[in-house]
KOLTIGU-432078 format. One record per residue (C-alpha): residue in one letter; chain; residue number from 1; x, y, z. Coordinates in nm, 2 decimals. Layout:
REM KOLTIGU-432078
<node><res>a</res><chain>A</chain><n>NUM</n><u>X</u><v>Y</v><w>Z</w></node>
...
REM end
This chain:
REM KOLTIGU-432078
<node><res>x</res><chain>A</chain><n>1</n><u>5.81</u><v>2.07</v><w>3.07</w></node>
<node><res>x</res><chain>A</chain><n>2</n><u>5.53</u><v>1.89</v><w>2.88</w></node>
<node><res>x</res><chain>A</chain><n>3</n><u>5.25</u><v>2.07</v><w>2.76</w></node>
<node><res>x</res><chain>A</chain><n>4</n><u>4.92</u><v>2.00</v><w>2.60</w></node>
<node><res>x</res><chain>A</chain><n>5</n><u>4.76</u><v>2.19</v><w>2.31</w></node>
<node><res>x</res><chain>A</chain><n>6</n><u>4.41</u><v>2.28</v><w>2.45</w></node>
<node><res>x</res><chain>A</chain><n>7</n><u>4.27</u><v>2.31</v><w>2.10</w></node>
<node><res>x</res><chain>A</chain><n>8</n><u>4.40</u><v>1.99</v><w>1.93</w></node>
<node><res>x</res><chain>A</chain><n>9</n><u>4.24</u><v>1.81</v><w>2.25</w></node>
<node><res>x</res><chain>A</chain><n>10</n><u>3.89</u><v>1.99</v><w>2.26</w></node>
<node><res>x</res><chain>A</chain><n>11</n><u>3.86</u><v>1.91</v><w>1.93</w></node>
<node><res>x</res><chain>A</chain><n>12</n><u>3.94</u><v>1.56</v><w>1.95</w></node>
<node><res>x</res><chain>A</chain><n>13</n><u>3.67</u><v>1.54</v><w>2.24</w></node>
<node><res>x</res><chain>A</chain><n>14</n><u>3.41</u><v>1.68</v><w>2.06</w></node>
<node><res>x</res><chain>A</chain><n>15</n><u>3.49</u><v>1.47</v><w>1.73</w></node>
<node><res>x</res><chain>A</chain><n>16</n><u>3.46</u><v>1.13</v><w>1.96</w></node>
<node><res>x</res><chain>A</chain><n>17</n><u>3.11</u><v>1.26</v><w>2.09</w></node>
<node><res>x</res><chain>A</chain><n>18</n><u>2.98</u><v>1.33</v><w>1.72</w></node>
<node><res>x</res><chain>A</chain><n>19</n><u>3.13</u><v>1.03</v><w>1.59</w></node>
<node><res>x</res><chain>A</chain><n>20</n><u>2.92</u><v>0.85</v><w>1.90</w></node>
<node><res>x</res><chain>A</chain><n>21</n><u>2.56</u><v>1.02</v><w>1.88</w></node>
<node><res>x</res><chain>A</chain><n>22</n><u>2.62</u><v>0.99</v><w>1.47</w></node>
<node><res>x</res><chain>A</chain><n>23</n><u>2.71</u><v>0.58</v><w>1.50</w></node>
<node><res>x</res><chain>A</chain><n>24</n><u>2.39</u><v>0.55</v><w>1.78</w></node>
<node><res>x</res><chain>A</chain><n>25</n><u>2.15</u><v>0.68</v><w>1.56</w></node>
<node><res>x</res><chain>A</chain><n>26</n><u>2.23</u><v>0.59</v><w>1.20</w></node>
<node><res>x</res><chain>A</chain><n>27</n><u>2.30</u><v>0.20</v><w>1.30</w></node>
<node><res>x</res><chain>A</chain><n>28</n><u>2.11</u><v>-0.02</v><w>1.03</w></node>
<node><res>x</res><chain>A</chain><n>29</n><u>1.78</u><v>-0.15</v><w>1.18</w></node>
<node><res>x</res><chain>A</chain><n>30</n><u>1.55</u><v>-0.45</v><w>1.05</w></node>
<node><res>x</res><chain>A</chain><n>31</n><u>1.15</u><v>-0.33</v><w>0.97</w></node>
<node><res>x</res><chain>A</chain><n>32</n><u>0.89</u><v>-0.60</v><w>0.90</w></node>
<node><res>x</res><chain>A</chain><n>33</n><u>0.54</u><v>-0.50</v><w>0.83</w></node>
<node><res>x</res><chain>A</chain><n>34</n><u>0.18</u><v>-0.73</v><w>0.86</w></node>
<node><res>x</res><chain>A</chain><n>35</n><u>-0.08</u><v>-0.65</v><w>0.65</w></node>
<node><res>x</res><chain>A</chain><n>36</n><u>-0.42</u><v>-0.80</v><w>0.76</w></node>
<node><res>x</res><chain>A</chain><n>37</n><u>-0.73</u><v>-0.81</v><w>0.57</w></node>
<node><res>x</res><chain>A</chain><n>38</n><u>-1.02</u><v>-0.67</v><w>0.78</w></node>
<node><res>x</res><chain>A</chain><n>39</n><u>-1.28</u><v>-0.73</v><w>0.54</w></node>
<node><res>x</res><chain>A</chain><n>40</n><u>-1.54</u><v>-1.01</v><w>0.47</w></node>
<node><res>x</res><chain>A</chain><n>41</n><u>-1.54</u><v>-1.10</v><w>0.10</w></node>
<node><res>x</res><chain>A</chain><n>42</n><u>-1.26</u><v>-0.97</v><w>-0.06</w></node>
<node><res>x</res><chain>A</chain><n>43</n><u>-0.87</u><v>-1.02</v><w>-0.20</w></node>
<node><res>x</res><chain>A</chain><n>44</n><u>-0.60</u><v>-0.80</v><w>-0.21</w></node>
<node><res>x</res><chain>A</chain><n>45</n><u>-0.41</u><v>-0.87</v><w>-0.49</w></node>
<node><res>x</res><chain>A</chain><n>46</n><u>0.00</u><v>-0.94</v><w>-0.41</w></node>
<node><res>x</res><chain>A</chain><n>47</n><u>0.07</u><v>-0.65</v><w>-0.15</w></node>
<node><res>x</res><chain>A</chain><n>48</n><u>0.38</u><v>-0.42</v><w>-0.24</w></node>
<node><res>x</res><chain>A</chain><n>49</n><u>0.56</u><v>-0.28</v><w>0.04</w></node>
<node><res>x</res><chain>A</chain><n>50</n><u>0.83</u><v>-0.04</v><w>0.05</w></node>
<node><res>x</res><chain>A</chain><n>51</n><u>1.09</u><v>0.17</v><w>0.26</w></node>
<node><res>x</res><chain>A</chain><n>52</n><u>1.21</u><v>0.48</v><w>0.08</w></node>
<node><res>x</res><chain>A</chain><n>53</n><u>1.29</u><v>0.82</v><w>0.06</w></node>
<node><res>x</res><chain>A</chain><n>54</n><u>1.08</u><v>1.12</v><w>0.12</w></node>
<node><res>x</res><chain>A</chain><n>55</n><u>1.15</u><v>1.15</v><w>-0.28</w></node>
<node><res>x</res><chain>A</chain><n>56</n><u>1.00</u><v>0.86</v><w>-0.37</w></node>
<node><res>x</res><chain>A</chain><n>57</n><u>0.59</u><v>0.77</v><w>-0.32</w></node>
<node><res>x</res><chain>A</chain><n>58</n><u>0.38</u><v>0.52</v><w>-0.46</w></node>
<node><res>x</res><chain>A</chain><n>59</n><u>0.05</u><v>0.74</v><w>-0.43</w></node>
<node><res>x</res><chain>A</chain><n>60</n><u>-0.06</u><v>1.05</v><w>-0.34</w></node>
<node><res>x</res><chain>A</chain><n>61</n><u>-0.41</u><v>1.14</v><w>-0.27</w></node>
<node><res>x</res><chain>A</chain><n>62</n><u>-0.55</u><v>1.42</v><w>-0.44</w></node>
<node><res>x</res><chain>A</chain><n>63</n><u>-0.29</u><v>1.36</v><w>-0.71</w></node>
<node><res>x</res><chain>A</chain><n>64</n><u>-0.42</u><v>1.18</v><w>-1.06</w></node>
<node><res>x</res><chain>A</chain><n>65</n><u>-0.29</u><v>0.80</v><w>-1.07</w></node>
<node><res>x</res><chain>A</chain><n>66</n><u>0.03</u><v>0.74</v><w>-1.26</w></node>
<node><res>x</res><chain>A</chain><n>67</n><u>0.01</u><v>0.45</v><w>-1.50</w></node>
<node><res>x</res><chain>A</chain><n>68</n><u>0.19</u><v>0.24</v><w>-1.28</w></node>
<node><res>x</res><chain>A</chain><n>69</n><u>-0.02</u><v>0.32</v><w>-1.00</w></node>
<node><res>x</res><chain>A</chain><n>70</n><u>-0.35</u><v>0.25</v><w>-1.23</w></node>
<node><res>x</res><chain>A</chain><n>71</n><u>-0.23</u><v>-0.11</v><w>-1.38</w></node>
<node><res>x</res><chain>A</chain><n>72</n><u>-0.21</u><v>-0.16</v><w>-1.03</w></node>
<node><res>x</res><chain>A</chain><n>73</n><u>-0.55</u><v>-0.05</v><w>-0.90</w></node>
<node><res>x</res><chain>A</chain><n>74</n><u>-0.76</u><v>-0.16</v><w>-1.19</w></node>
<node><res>x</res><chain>A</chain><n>75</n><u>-0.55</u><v>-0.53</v><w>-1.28</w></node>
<node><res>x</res><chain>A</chain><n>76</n><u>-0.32</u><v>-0.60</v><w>-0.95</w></node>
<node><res>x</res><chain>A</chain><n>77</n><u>0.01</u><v>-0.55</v><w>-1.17</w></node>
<node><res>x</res><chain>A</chain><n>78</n><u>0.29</u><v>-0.42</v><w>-0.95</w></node>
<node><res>x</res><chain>A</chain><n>79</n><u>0.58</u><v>-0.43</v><w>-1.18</w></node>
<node><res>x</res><chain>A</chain><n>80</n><u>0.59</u><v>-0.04</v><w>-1.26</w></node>
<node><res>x</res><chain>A</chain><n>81</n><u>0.58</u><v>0.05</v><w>-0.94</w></node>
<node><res>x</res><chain>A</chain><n>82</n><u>0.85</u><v>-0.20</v><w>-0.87</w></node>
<node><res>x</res><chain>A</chain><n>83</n><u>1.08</u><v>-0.02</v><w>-1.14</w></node>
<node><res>x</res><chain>A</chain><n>84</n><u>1.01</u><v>0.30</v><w>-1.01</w></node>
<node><res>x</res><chain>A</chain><n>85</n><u>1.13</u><v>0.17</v><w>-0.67</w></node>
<node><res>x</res><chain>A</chain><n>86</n><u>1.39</u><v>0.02</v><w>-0.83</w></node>
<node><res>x</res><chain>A</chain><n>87</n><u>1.50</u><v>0.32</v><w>-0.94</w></node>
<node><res>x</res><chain>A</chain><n>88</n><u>1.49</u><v>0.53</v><w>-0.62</w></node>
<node><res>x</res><chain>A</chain><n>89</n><u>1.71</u><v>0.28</v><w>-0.45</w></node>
<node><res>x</res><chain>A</chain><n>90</n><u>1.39</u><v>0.18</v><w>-0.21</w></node>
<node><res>x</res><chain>A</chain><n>91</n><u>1.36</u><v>-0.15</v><w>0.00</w></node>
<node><res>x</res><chain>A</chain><n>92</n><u>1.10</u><v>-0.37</v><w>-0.07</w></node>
<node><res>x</res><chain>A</chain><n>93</n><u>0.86</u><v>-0.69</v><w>-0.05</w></node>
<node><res>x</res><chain>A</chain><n>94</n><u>0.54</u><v>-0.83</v><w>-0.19</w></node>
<node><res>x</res><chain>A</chain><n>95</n><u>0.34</u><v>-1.11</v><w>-0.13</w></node>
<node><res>x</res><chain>A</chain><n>96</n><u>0.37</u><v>-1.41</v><w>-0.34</w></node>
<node><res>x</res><chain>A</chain><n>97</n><u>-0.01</u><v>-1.46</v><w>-0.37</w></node>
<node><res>x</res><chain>A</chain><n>98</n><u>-0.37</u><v>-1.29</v><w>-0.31</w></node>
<node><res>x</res><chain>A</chain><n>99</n><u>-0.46</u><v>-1.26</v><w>0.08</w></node>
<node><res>x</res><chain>A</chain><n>100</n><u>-0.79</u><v>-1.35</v><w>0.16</w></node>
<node><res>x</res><chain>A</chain><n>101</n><u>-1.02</u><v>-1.21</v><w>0.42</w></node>
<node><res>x</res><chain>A</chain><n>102</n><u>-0.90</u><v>-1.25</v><w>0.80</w></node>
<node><res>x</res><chain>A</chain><n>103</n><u>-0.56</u><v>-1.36</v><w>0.65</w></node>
<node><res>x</res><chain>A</chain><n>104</n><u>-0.22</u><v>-1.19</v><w>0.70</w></node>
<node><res>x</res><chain>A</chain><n>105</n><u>0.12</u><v>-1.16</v><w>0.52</w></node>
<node><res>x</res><chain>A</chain><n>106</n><u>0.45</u><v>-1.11</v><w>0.65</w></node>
<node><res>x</res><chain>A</chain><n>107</n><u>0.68</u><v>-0.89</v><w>0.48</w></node>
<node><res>x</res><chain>A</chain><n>108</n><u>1.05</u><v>-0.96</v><w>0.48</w></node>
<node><res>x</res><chain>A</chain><n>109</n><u>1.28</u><v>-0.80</v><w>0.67</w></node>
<node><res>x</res><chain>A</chain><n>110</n><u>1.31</u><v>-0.44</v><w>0.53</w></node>
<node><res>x</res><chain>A</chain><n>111</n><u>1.70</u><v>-0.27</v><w>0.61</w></node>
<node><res>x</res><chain>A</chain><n>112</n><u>1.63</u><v>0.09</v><w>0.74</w></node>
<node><res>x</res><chain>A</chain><n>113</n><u>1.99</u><v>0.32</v><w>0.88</w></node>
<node><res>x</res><chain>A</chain><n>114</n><u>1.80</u><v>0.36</v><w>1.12</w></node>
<node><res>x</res><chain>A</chain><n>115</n><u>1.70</u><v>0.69</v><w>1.12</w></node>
<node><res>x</res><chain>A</chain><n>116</n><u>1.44</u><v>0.92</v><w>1.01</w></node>
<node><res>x</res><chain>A</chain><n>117</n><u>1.46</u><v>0.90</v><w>0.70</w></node>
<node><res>x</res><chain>A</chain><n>118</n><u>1.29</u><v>0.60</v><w>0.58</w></node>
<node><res>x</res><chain>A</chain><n>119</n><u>0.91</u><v>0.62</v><w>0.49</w></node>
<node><res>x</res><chain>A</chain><n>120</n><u>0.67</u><v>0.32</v><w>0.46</w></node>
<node><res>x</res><chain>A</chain><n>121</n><u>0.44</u><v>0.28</v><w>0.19</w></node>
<node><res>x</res><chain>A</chain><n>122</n><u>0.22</u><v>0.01</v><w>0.06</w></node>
<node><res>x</res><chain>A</chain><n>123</n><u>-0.03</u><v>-0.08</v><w>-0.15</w></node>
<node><res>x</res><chain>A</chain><n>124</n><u>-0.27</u><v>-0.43</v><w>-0.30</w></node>
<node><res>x</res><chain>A</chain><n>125</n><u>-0.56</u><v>-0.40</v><w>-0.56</w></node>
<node><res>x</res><chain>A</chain><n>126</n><u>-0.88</u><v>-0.50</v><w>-0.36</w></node>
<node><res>x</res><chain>A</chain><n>127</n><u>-1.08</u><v>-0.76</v><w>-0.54</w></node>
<node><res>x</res><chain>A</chain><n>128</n><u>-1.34</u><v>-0.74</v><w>-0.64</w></node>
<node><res>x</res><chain>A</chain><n>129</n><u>-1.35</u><v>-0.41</v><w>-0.76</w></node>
<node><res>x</res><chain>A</chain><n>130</n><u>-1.29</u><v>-0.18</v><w>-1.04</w></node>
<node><res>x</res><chain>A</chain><n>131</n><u>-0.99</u><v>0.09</v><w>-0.93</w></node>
<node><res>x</res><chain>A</chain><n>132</n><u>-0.97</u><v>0.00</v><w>-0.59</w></node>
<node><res>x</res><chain>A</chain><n>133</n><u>-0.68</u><v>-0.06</v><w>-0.37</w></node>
<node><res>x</res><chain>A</chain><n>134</n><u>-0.53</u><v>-0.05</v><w>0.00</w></node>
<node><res>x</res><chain>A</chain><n>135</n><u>-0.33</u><v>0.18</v><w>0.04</w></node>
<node><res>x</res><chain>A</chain><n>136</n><u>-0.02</u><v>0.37</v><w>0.26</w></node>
<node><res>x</res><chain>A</chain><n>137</n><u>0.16</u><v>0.65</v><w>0.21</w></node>
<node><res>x</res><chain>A</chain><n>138</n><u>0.50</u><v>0.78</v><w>0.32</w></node>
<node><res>x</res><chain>A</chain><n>139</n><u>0.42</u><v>0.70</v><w>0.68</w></node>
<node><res>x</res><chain>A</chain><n>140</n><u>0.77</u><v>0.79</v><w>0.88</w></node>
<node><res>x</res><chain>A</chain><n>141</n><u>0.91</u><v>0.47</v><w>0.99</w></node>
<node><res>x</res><chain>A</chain><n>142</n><u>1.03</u><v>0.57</v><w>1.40</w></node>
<node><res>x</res><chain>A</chain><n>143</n><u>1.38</u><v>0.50</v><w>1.45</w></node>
<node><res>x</res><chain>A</chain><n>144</n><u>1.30</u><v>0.36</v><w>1.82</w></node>
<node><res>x</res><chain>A</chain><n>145</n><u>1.29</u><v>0.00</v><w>1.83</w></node>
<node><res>x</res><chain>A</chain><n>146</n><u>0.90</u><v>-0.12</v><w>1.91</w></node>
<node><res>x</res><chain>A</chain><n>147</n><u>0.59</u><v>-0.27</v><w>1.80</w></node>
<node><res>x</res><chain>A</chain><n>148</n><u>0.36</u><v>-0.01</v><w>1.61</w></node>
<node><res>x</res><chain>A</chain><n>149</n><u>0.01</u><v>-0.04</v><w>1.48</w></node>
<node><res>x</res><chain>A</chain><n>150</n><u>-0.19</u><v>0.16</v><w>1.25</w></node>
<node><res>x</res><chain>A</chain><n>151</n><u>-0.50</u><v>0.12</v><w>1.04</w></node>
<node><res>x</res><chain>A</chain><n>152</n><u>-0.49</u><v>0.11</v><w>0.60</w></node>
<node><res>x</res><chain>A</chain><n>153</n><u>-0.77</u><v>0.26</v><w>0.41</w></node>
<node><res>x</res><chain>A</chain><n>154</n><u>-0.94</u><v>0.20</v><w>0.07</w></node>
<node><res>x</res><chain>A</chain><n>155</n><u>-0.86</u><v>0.39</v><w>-0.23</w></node>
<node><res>x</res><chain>A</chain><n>156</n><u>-1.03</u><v>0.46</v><w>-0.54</w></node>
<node><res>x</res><chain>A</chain><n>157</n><u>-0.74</u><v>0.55</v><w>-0.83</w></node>
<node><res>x</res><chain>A</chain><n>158</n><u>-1.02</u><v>0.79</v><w>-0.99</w></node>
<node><res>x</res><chain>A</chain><n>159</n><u>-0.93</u><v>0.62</v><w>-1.33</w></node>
<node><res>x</res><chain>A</chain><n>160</n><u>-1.25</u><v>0.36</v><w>-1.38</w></node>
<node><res>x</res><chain>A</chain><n>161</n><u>-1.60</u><v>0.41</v><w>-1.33</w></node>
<node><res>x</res><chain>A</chain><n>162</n><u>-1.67</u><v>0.19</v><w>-1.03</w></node>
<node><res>x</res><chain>A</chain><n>163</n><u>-1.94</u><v>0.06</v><w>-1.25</w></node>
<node><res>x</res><chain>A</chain><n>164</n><u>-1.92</u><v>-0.33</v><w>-1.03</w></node>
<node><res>x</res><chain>A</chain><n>165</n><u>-1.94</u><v>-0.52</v><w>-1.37</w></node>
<node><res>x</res><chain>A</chain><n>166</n><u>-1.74</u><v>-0.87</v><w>-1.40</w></node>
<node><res>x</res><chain>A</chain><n>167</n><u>-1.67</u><v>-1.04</v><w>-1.75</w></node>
<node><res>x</res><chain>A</chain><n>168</n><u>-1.63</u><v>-0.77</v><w>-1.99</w></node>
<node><res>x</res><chain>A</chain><n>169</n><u>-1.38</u><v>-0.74</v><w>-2.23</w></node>
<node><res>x</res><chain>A</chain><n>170</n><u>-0.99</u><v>-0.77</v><w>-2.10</w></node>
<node><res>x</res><chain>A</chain><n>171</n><u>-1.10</u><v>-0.62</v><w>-1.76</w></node>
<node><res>x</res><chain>A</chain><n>172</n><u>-0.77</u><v>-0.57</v><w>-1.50</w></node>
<node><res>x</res><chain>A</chain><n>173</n><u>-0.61</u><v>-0.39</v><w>-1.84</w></node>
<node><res>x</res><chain>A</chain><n>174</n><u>-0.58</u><v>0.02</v><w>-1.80</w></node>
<node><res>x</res><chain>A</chain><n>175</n><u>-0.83</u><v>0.17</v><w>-1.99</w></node>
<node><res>x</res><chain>A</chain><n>176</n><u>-1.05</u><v>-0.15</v><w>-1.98</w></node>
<node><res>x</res><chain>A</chain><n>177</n><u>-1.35</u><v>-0.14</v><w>-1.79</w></node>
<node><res>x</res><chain>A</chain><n>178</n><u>-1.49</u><v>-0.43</v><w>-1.58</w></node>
<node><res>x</res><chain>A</chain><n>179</n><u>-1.36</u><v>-0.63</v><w>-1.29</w></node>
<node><res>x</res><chain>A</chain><n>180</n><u>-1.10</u><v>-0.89</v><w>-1.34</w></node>
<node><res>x</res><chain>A</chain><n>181</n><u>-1.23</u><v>-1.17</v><w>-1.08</w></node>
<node><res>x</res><chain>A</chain><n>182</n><u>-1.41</u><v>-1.20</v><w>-0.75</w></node>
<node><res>x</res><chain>A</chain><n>183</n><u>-1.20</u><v>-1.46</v><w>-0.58</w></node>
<node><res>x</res><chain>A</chain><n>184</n><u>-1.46</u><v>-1.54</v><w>-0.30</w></node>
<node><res>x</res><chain>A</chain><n>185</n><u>-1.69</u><v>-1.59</v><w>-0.55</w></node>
<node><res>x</res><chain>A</chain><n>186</n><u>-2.11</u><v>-1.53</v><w>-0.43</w></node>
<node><res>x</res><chain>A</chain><n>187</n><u>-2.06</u><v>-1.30</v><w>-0.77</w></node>
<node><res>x</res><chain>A</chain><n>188</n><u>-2.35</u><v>-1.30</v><w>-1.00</w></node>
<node><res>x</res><chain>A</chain><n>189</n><u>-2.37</u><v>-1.20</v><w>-1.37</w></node>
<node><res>x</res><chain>A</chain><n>190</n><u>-2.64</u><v>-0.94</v><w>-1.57</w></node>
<node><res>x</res><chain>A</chain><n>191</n><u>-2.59</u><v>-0.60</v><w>-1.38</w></node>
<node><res>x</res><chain>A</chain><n>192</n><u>-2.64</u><v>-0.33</v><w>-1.57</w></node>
<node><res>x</res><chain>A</chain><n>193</n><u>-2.39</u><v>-0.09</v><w>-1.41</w></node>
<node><res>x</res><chain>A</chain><n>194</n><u>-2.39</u><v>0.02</v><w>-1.06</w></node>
<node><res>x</res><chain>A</chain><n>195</n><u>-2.21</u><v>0.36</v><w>-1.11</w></node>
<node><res>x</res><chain>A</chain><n>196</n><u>-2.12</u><v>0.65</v><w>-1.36</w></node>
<node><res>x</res><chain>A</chain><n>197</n><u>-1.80</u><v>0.78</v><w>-1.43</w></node>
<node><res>x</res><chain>A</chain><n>198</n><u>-1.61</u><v>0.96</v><w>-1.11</w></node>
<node><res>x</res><chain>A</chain><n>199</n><u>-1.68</u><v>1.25</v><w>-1.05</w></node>
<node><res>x</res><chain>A</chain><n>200</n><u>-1.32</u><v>1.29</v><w>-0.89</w></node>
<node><res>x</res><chain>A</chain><n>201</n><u>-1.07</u><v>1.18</v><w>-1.12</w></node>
<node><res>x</res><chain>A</chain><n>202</n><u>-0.78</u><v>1.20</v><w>-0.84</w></node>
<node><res>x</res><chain>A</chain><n>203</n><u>-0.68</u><v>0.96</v><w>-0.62</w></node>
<node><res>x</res><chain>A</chain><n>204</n><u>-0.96</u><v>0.98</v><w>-0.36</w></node>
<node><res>x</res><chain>A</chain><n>205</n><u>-1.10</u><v>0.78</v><w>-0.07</w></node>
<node><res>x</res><chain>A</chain><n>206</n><u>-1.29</u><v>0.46</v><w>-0.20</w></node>
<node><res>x</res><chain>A</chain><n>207</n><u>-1.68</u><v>0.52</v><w>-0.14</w></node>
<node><res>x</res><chain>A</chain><n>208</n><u>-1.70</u><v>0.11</v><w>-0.08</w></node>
<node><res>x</res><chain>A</chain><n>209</n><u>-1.87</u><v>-0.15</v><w>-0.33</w></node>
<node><res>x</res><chain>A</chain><n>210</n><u>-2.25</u><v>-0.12</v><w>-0.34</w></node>
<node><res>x</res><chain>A</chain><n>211</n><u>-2.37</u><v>-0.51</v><w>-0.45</w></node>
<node><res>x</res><chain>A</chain><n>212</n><u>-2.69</u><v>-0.62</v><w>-0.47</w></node>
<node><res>x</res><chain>A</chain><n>213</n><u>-2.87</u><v>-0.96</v><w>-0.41</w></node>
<node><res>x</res><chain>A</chain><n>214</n><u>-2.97</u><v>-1.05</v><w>-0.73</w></node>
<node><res>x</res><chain>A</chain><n>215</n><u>-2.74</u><v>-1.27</v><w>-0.90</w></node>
<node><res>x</res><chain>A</chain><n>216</n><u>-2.91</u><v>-1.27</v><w>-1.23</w></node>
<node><res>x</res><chain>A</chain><n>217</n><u>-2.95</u><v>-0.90</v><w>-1.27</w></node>
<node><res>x</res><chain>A</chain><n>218</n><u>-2.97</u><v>-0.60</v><w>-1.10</w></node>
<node><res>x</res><chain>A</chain><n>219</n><u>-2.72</u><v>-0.27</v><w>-1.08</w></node>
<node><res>x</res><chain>A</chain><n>220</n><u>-2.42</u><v>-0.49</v><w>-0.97</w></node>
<node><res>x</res><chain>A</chain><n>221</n><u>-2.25</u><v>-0.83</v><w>-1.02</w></node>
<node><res>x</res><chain>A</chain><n>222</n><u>-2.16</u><v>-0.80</v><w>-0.69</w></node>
<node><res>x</res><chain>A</chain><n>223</n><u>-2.32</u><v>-0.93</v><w>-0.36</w></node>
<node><res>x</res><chain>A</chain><n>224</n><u>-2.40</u><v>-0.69</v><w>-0.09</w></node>
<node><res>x</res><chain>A</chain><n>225</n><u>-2.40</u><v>-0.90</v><w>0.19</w></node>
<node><res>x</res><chain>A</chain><n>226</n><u>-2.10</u><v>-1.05</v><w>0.10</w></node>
<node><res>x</res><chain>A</chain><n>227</n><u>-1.86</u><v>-0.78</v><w>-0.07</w></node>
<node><res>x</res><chain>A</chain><n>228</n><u>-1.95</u><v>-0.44</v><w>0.10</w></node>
<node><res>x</res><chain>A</chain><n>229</n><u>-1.71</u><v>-0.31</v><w>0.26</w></node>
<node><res>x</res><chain>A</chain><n>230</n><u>-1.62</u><v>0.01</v><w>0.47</w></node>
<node><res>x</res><chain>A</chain><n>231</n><u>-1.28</u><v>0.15</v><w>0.62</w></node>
<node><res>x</res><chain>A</chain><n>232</n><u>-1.06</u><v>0.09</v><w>0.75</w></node>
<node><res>x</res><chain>A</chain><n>233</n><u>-0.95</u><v>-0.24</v><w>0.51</w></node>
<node><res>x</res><chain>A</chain><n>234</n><u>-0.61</u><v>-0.34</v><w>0.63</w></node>
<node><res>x</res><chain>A</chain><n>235</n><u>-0.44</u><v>-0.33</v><w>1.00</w></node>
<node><res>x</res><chain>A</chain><n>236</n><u>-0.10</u><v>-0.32</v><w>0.96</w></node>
<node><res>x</res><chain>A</chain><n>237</n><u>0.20</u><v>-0.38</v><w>1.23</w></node>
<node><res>x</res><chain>A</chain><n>238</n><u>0.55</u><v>-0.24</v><w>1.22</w></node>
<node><res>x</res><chain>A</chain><n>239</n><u>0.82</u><v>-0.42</v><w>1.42</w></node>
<node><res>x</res><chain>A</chain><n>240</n><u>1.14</u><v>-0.20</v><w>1.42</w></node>
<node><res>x</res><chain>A</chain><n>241</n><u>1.42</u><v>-0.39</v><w>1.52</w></node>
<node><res>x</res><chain>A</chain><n>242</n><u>1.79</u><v>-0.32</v><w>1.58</w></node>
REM end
């Protein structure tokens, strides 16, 4: 008489169903993220975006700035950051160029397994300023296929005095005061400092650029009607695919 070993066959059951639900929800899925520019007069420098670990961030708020995180803020270099990714295995993009007010890039595809695991992060040097930058942090990535849309706000790196000053010596360099450029340009020249030194020297929420309208003088090389800004700076859009 034939007989069947209960055990050897509930097991084999219940191995198929794990195999199953584990294959459904760790299949590899494609993430591509848009990063607007909401604001009126300024640049974000080339914008890094990432997929990583929960063991990996670029920033943290309330945290001081690494170095790679300040050569980022206060010149628009990425590169240390990029290491650090590199180093943690992470998946990511940047933009080949400066993106201009209104104007959007498209990440490349971004490889996720599809589960939980993966966190988005991003960040781009706002010009002009002094420390600066647009910024996400470990935001979950969903594992559900969709369309999701979320706002990016404006960081100061708490490492320059956000004193609005263009032209000074070697600005953009860590440790050197002074904005690198205003792309847009409407900038004017002779301000005599708009700002002290933070008073938070953690990564904190940007208070926005003050200006002025007079281009020959004033508190700021900056101009008010053209450069302020206020939050949210960036919409950004996450297409999960499978």
């Amino acid at each position: 008489m034939k007989t069947t070993n209960k055990k050897v066959t509930t097991y084999l059951i219940g191995a198929v169903i794990a195999l199953s639900l584990f294959s459904g929800s760790a299949h590899a899925q494609k993430v591509t993220v848009t990063v607007q520019n909401l604001t009126n007069g300024s640049h974000f420098t080339p914008v890094l975006v990432a997929a990583h670990n929960q063991n990996t961030q670029l920033f943290k708020a309330g945290t001081p700035a690494s170095s790679a995180l300040q050569a980022m803020a206060e010149g628009g270099n990425t590169s240390g950051l990029q290491t650090a990714l590199d180093g943690a295995g992470a998946n990511y993009d940047s933009a080949s160029g400066l993106l201009a007010p209104g104007n959007s890039f498209t990440s490349a595809q971004i490889n996720t397994d599809g589960t939980d695991n993966f966190l988005l992060s991003l960040v781009g040097m706002i010009l002009p300023s002094n420390d600066g930058f647009v910024g996400l942090s470990n935001w979950k990535i969903p594992s559900k296929a969709g369309t999701y849309t979320l706002n990016a706000l404006a960081y100061d790196a708490g490492t320059e005095a956000n004193d609005e000053l263009l032209g000074l010596d070697n600005p953009g360099m860590p440790g050197n005061a002074g904005i690198p450029a205003a792309p847009s340009g409407h900038a004017g020249a002779g301000g005599t400092g708009a700002a002290r030194e933070d008073n938070n020297k953690q990564v904190h929420i940007h208070p926005g650029v003050l200006g002025d309208s007079n281009p020959n003088g004033g508190i700021s090389d900056l101009d008010s009607r053209v450069h302020r800004w206020l939050n949210p700076v960036a919409k950004i859009t996450v297409t999960v695919t499978d």
